[in-house]
N, C-alpha and C positions, 0 to 999 in steps of 0.2 A: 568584637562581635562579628566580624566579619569574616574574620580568619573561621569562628566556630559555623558560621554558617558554608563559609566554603568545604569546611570539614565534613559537613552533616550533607551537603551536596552529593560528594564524593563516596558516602558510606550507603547513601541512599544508591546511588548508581550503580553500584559493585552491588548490590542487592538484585536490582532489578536484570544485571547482567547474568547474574551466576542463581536467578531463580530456580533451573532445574534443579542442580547439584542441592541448593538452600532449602526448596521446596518451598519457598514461597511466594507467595502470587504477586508479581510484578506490578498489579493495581493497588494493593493494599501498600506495597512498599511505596509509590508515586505518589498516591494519595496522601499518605501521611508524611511525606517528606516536602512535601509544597505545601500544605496547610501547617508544619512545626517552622517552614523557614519564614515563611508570613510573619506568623507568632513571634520569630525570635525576631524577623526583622521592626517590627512596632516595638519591640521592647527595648530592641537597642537603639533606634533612634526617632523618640519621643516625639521629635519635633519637624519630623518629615513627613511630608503629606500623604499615609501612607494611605489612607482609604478612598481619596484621587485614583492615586497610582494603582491599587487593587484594583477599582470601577473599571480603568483605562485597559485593564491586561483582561481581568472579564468580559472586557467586549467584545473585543478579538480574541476570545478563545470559544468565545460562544460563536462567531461566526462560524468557526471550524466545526465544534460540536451539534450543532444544527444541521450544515450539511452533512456529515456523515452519518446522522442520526436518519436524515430523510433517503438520503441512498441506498442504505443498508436495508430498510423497509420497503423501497422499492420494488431489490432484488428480492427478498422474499417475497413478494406479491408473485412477482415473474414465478418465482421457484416453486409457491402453492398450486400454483397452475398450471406446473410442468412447463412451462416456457421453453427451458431451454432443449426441449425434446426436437424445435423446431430447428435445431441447428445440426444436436448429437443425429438425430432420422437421417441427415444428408453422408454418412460417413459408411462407404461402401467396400473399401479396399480389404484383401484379407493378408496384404505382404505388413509383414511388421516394420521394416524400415518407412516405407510409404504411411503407415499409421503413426509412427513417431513425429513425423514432421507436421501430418495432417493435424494433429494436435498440439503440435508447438503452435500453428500457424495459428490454429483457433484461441490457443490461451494468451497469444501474443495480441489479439486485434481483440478480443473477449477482456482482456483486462485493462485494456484501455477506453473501455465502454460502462465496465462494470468497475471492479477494483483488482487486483493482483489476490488477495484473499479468497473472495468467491471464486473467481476464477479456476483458481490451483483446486477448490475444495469440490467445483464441479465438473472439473476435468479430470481429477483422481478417482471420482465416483466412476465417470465413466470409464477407466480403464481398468476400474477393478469388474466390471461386468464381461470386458472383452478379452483380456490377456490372463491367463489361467497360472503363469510358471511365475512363482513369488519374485525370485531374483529380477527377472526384466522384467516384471513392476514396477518394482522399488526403484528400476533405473530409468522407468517411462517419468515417474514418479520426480526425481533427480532434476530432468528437462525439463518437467513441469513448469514445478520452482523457477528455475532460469527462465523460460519463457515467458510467465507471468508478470517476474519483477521485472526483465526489459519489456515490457508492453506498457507495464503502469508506468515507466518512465516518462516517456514523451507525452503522455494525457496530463491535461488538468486533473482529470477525474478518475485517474488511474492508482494510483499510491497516494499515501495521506500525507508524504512529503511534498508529492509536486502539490498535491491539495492546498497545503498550509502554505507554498511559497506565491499560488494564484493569488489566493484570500489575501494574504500578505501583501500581495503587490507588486513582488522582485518578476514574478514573469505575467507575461500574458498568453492567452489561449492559442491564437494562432500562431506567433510566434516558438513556442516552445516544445509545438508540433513540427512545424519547420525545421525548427533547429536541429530535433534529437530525435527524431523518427529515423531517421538513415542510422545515426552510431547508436540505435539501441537495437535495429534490426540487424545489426554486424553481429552484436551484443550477443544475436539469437544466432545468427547464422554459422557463425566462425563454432561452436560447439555441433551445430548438428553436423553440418560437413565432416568435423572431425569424428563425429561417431560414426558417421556413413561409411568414412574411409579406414577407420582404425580398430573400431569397435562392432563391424556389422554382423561376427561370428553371435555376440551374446544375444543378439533379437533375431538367431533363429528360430523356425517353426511356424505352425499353421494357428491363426488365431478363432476363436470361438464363433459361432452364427451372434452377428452384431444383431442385439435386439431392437426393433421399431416400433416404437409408441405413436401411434396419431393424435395429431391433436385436434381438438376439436374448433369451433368458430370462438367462443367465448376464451377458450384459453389461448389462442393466436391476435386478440383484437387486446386483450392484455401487457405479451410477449410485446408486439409491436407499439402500442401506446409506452410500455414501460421501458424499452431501449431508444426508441424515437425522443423520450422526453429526456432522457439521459442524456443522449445529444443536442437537444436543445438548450440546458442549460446554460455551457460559453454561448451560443447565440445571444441567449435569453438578456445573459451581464455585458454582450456587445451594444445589442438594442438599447436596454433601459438603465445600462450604469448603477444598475440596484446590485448589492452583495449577490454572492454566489446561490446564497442560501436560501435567499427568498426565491431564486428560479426554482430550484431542488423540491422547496415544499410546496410552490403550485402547481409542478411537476405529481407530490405524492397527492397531493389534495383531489387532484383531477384524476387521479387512479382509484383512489380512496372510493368517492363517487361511480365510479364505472362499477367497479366490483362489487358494490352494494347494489346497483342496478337490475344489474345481469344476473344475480345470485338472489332477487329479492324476495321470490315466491318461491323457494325450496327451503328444505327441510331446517330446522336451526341449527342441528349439528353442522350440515352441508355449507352453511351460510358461514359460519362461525368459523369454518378450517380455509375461506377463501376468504376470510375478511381481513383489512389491513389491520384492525388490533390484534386478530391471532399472529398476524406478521412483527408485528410493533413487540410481540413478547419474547419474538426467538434474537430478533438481532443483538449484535454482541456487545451487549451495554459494557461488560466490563473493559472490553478494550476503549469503550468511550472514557470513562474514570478512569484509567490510566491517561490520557492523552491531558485531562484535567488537569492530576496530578502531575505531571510533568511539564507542562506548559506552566502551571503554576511557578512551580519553584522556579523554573528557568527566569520567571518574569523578575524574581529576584534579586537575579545575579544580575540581569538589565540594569535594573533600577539602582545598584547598587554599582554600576558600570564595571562590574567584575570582567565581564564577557568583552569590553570592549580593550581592555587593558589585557586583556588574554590575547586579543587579535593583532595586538601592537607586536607582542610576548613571540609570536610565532611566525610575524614578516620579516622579522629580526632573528628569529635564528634558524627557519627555514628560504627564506626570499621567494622562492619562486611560489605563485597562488596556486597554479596549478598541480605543482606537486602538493601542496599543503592540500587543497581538494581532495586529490585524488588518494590522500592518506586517507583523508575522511572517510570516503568508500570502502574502503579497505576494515577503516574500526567498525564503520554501521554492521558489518557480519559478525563481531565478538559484541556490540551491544548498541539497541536499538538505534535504529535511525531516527525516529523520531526526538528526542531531547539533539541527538546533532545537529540535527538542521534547525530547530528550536534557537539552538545555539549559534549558529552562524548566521540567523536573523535577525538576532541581536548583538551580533560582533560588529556586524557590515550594514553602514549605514546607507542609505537609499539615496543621500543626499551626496555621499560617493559613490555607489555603486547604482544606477539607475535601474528602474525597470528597463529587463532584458537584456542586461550587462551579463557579460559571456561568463562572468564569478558565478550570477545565478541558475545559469544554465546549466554548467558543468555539477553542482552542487546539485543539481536535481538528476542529471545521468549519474552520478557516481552513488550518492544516497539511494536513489530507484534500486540500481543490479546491483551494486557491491553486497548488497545482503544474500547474494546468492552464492558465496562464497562458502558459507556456512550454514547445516541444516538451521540453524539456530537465528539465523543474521535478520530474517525477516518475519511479518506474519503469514505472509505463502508458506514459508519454508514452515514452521513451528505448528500451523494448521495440518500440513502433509506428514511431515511428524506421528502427528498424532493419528492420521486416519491409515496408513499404512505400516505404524511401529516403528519406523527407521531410526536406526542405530546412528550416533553422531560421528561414530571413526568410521562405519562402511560410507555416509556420504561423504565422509572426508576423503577416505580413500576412493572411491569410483566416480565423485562428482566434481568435488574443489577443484581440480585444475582445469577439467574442460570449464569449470566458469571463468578461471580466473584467466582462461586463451579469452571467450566473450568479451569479456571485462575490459582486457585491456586492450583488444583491436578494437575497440567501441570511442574507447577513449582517445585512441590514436587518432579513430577519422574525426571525431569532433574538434579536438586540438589543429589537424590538418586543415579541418573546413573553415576556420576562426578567418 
């Protein structure tokens, strides 16, 4: 039975890796690949405590899905309210180089606040308003991506990898800011340099009159409640040692409340499009049901110590962790980071590997950017994808290596800083 479940693992994964080319949706494949290996696992063995074991991996997967269910609603609250008008209004330059960076800069510190997804997906908005000539879009586009995913690197609340290794346990908030804020910033910087120096012919020309939206009192007391509490959350799990999740959602609850306030004697329509249920309906549930189904079946191969005999499998015939990491990075860009690191939180015991132990750290810089390696490797990348049409071989060809110089001078100084 074990062998068929590692099997069905395996079939499930190539599914979810090669959804574009399959056409089908990554959720439905996760979802029914961790609820059929559940199934097969109570069948094959009758006499193991399998609906303990289920409770146990529920628990902690709902940690996860709670928080990013409360975050994700957040940022829509912010975004019904034009929030981020209050950052894009400050962007004045009309040189295209100077706009490249100015934008790295914001999607690098922007998705370490927010997530690496929103981030890319309101950063590309904005460049599709200011830069007119499709090609150096598509390559503002490119930087995005890279920018994003090294920002969500070193945040707790940045990527749903460093997310899941907080909740988890293997890192803690100020620590993992510490550590990887320098090699996730190389991460960004070693790429824009190189376009500065190598590439500054293709972002010539004059860019478009940048448009300014004001915001008003009611949508700035929003923006600010709803990135202030974002930030509060690691505070929040400092102070009261309660999960992440219960800060996240007294965070939404206390936004919930304002915006019904403020909004309470105008129109229903008006009320309705600023209210946190109209928000609660756009976030991206499905990528939640994937993370389910995945975390699911992972929970599996745990319980079944598959994952742990895997980790033995690979100190023995690669030795060095580091480079075994840093392969890891490397796959999360042909297929999701999320089940990888799933997986190597259940290879690597806590009870070897402590919180803050430099295995967890690394695992979270190389999962965070390695997906930037490929349009495909992350949800920045596969979101930007889709709002700009980007072809998989033109970012291969005009992107992949300026990530993969990021990538690896990122890697360098963290392995130096050790």
């Amino acid at each position: 039975m074990e062998l068929i479940i590692v099997l069905i693992f395996i079939l499930g994964y190539l599914a979810i890796a090669f959804e574009h080319p399959l056409k089908i949706n990554k959720t439905g494949a996760a979802l029914f690949m961790g609820l059929l290996l559940w199934t097969l696992y109570r069948i094959g063995f009758p006499h193991h405590p399998i609906a303990e074991e289920l409770a146990h991996h529920i628990e902690a997967i709902s940690e996860i899905l709670f928080f990013l269910m409360g975050a994700m609603t957040i940022v829509e609250i912010i975004d019904a309210h034009d929030g981020f008008n209050a950052i894009t209004n400050r962007i004045k330059t009309r040189n295209k180089i100077k706009l490249l960076w100015i934008i790295a800069a914001l999607s690098f510190f922007l998705s370490a606040v927010l997530d690496n997804l929103t981030t890319a997906i309101v950063m590309v908005s904005l460049t599709r308003k200011l830069v007119d000539d499709k090609q150096q879009r598509l390559f503002f586009a490119g930087m995005i991506v890279i920018a994003a995913n090294a920002g969500g690197a070193w945040s707790p609340i940045g990527d749903v990898t460093t997310t899941m290794l907080w909740i988890g346990g293997q890192i803690s908030a100020s620590n993992i800011i510490a550590r990887l804020f320098l090699p996730s910033l190389v991460c960004l910087l070693v790429p824009l340099t190189y376009v500065t120096l190598f590439e500054k012919k293709k972002l010539a020309g004059a860019l478009t009159p940048i448009p300014q939206n004001q915001l008003g009192k009611e949508n700035m007391l929003i923006f600010v409640l709803g990135i202030g509490g974002l930030l509060f959350v690691p505070v929040f799990k400092q102070l009261t040692h309660l999960p992440p999740y219960t800060g996240i959602l007294l965070v939404l609850g206390l936004l919930w409340l304002v915006a019904d306030l403020i909004h309470r004697k105008k129109e229903d329509e008006l009320r309705t499009r600023y209210s946190a249920s109209s928000a609660l309906m756009k976030i991206d549930m499905p990528s939640i049901l994937f993370f389910l189904g995945i975390l699911l079946a992972v929970g599996v191969l745990e319980s079944l110590h598959i994952l742990e005999g895997l980790s033995k499998i690979m100190d023995k015939a690669i030795g060095n962790q580091s480079l075994i990491v840093f392969s890891i990075g490397i796959l999360s860009a042909i297929v999701d980071n999320v089940p990888l690191v799933a997986a190597t939180q259940a290879m690597y015991d806590l009870s070897v590997f402590p919180q803050d132990a430099s295995l967890w750290e690394f695992i979270a810089y190389c999962a965070g950017t390695g997906g930037s390696l490929l349009i495909i490797g992350s949800a920045a990348g596969v979101a930007v994808m889709g709002i700009e049409k980007i072809d998989f071989i033109w970012y291969f060809k005009k992107i992949t290596f300026i990530a993969l110089l990021g990538y690896i001078a990122g890697a360098a100084v963290y392995l130096i800083a050790q």
